[in-house]
MARKOL-519238 format. One record per residue (C-alpha): residue in one letter; x, y, z. Coordinates in steps of 0.02 Angstrom, whole numbers, padded with zeros to 5 digits, always signed. Each point is the difference from the previous one (the first is absolute). Layout:
BEGIN
AXYZ ...
END
This chain:
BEGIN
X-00401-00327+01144 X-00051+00169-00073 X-00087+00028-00165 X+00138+00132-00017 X+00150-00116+00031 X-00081-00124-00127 X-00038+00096-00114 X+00187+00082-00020 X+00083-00176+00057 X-00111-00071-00184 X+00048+00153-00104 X+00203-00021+00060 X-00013-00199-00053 X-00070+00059-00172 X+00120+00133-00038 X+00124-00112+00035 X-00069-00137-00134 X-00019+00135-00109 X+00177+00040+00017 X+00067-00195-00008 X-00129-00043-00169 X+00062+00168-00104 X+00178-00069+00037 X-00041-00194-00056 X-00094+00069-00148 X+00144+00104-00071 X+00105-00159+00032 X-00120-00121-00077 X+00038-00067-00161 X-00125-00134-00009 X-00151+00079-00064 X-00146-00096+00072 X+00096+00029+00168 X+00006+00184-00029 X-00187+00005-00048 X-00031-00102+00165 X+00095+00131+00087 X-00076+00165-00102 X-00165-00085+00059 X+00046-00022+00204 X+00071+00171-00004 X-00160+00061-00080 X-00097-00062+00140 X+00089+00030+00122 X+00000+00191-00083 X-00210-00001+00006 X+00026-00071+00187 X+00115+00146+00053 X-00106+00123-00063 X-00171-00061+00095 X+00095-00023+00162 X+00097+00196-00026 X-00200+00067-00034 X-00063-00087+00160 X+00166+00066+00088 X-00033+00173-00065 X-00200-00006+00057 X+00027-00016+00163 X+00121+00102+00016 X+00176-00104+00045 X+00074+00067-00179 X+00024+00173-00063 X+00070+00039-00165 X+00132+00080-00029 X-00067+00161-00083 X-00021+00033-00197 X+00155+00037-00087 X-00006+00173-00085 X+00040+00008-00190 X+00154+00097+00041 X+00063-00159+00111 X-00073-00133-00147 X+00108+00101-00124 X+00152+00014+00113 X-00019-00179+00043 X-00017-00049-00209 X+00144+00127-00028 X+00105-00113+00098 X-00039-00140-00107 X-00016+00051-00171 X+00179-00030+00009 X+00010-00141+00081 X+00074-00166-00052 X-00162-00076+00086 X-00103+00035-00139 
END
């Protein structure tokens, strides 16, 4: 298999327990079980990173590009209000 395809086939299966431990931590009420979980996701946070910088090093990633501070303000704009926050 390709160092490409296993590269992006490891950073999908991370995203995706990155996705599944934010939702059991905001259900957890059991607070050594949400430390557990604040501690995987952590991890598996440092562990997404180093595989996205190898990714981006050779060359299979590109970033999207900066965000102006027009966009970042219309983008916080849109929040400010928000029931989210």
């Amino acid at each position: 298999m390709q160092e490409k395809i296993m590269v992006s086939d490891a950073l999908s299966g991370i995203n995706a327990s990155l996705e599944s431990l934010g939702y059991m931590i905001s259900q957890t009420a059991n607070q050594q079980l949400r430390q557990t979980l604040i501690q995987m996701r952590n991890a598996s946070e440092t562990s997404q990173f180093e595989l996205f910088e190898i990714a981006k090093s050779h060359g299979y990633y590109e970033p999207a590009a900066e965000a102006s501070q027009e966009e970042i303000k219309q983008v916080r704009d849109i929040f400010s209000g928000s029931s989210l926050l």
